[in-house]
Backbone as JSON, one array per atom type, in Angstrom:
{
  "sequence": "XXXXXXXXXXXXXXXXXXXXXXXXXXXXXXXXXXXXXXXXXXXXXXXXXXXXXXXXXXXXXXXXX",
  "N": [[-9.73, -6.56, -3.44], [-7.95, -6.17, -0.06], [-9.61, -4.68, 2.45], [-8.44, -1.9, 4.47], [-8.26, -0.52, 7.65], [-8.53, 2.02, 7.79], [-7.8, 5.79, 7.93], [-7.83, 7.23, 6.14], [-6.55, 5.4, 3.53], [-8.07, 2.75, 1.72], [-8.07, 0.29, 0.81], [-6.18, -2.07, -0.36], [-3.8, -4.23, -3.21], [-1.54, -6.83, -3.75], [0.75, -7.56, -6.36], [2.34, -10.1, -6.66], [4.22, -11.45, -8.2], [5.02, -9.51, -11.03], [5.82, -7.81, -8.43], [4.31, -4.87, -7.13], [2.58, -2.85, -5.92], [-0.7, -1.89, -5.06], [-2.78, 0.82, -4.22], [-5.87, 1.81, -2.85], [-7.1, 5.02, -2.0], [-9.05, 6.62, 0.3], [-10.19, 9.07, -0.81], [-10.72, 8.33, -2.95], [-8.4, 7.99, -4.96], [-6.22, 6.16, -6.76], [-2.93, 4.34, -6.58], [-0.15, 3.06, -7.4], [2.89, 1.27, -6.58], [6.22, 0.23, -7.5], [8.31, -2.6, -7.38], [8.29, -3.14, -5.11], [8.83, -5.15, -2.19], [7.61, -8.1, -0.85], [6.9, -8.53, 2.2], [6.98, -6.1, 2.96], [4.36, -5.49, 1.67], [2.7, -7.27, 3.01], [2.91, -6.25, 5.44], [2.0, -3.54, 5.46], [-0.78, -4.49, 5.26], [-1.12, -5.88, 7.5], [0.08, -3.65, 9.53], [-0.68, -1.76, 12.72], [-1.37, 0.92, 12.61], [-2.06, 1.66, 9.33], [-1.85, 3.94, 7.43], [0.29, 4.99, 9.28], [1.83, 3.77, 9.09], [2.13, 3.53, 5.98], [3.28, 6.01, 5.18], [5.55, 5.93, 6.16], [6.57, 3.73, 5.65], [6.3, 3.37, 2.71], [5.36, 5.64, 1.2], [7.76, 7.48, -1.08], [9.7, 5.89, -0.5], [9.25, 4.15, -2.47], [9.1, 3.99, -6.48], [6.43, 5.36, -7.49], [3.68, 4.59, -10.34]],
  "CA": [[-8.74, -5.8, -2.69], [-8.23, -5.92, 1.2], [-9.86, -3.58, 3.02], [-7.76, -1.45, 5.3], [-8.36, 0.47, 8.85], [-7.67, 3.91, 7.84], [-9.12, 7.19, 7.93], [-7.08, 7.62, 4.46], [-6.67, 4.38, 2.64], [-9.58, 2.01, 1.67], [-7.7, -0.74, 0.11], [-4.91, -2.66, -1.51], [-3.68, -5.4, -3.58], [0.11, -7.09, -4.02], [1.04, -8.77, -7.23], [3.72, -10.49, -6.6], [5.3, -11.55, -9.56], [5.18, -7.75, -10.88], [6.26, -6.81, -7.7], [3.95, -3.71, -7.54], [1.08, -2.55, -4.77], [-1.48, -0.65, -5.85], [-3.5, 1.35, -2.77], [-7.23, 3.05, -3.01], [-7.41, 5.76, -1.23], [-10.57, 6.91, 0.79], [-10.57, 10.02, -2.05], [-10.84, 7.37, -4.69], [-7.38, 7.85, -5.95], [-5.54, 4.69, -6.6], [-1.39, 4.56, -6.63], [0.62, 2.15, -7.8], [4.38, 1.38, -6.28], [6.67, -0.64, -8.07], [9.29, -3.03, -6.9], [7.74, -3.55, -3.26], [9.23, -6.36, -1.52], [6.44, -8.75, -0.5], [6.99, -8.21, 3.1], [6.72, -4.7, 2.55], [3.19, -5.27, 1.31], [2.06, -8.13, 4.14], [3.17, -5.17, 6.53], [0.99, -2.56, 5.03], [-2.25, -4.96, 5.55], [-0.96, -6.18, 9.74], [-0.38, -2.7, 10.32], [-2.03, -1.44, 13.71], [-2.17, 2.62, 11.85], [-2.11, 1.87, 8.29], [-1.9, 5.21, 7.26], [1.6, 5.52, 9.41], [2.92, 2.33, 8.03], [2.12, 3.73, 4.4], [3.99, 7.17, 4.95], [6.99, 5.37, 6.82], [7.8, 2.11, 4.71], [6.06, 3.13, 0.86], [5.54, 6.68, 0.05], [8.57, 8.03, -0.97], [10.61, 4.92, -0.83], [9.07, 2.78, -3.94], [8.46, 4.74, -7.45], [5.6, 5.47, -8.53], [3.61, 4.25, -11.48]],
  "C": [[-9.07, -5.87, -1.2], [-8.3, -5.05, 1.72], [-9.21, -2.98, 4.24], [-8.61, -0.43, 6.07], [-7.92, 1.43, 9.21], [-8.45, 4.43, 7.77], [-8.58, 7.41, 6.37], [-7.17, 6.64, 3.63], [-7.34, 3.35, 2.93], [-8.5, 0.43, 1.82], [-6.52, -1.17, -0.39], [-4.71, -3.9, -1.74], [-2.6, -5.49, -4.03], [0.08, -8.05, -4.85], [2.06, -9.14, -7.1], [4.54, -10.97, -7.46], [5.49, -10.13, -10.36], [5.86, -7.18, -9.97], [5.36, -4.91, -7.42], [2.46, -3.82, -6.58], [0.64, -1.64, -5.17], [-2.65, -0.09, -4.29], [-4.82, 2.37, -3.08], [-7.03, 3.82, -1.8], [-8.61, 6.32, -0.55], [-11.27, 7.89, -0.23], [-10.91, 9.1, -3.11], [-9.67, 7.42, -5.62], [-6.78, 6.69, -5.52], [-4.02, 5.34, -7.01], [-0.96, 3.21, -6.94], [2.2, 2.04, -7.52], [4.74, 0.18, -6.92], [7.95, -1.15, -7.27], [9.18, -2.95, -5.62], [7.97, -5.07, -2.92], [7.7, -6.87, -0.81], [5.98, -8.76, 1.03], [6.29, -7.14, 3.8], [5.07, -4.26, 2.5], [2.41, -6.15, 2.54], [1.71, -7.02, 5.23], [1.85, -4.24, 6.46], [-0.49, -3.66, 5.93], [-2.15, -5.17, 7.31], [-0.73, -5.41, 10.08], [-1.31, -2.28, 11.52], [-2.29, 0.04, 13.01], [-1.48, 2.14, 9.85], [-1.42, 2.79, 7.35], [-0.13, 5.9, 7.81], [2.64, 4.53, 8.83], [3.28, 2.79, 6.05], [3.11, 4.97, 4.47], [5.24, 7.06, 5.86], [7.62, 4.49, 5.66], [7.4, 2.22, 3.75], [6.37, 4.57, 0.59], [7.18, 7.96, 0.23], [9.68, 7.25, -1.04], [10.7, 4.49, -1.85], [8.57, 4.02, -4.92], [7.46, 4.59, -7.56], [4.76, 5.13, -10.02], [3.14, 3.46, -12.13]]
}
């Protein structure tokens, strides 16, 4: 998993045939969004705040799961 430059989230990894990003959190909880455009997920990692990219363009947009 690539390691991200957050105070909140550690990590993540995009399967792309699934469609589906899964994100560690610095707590150790992991999430799973489904149906994330691949873009979507490139973004997350070239983020300059991480952390505002994730609570702008995933949580709350993509289900859960």
């Amino acid at each position: 998993m690539p390691s991200l430059d957050s105070s909140n989230l550690r990590s993540y990894e995009y399967d792309a045939a699934a469609r589906v990003l899964t994100i560690q959190f610095v707590s150790g909880r992991t999430y799973r969004y489904k149906d994330v455009p691949e873009d979507v997920a490139d973004g997350l990692g070239s983020a300059s705040s991480p952390g505002q990219y994730f609570n702008s363009s995933i949580k709350g947009v993509f289900a859960e799961g």
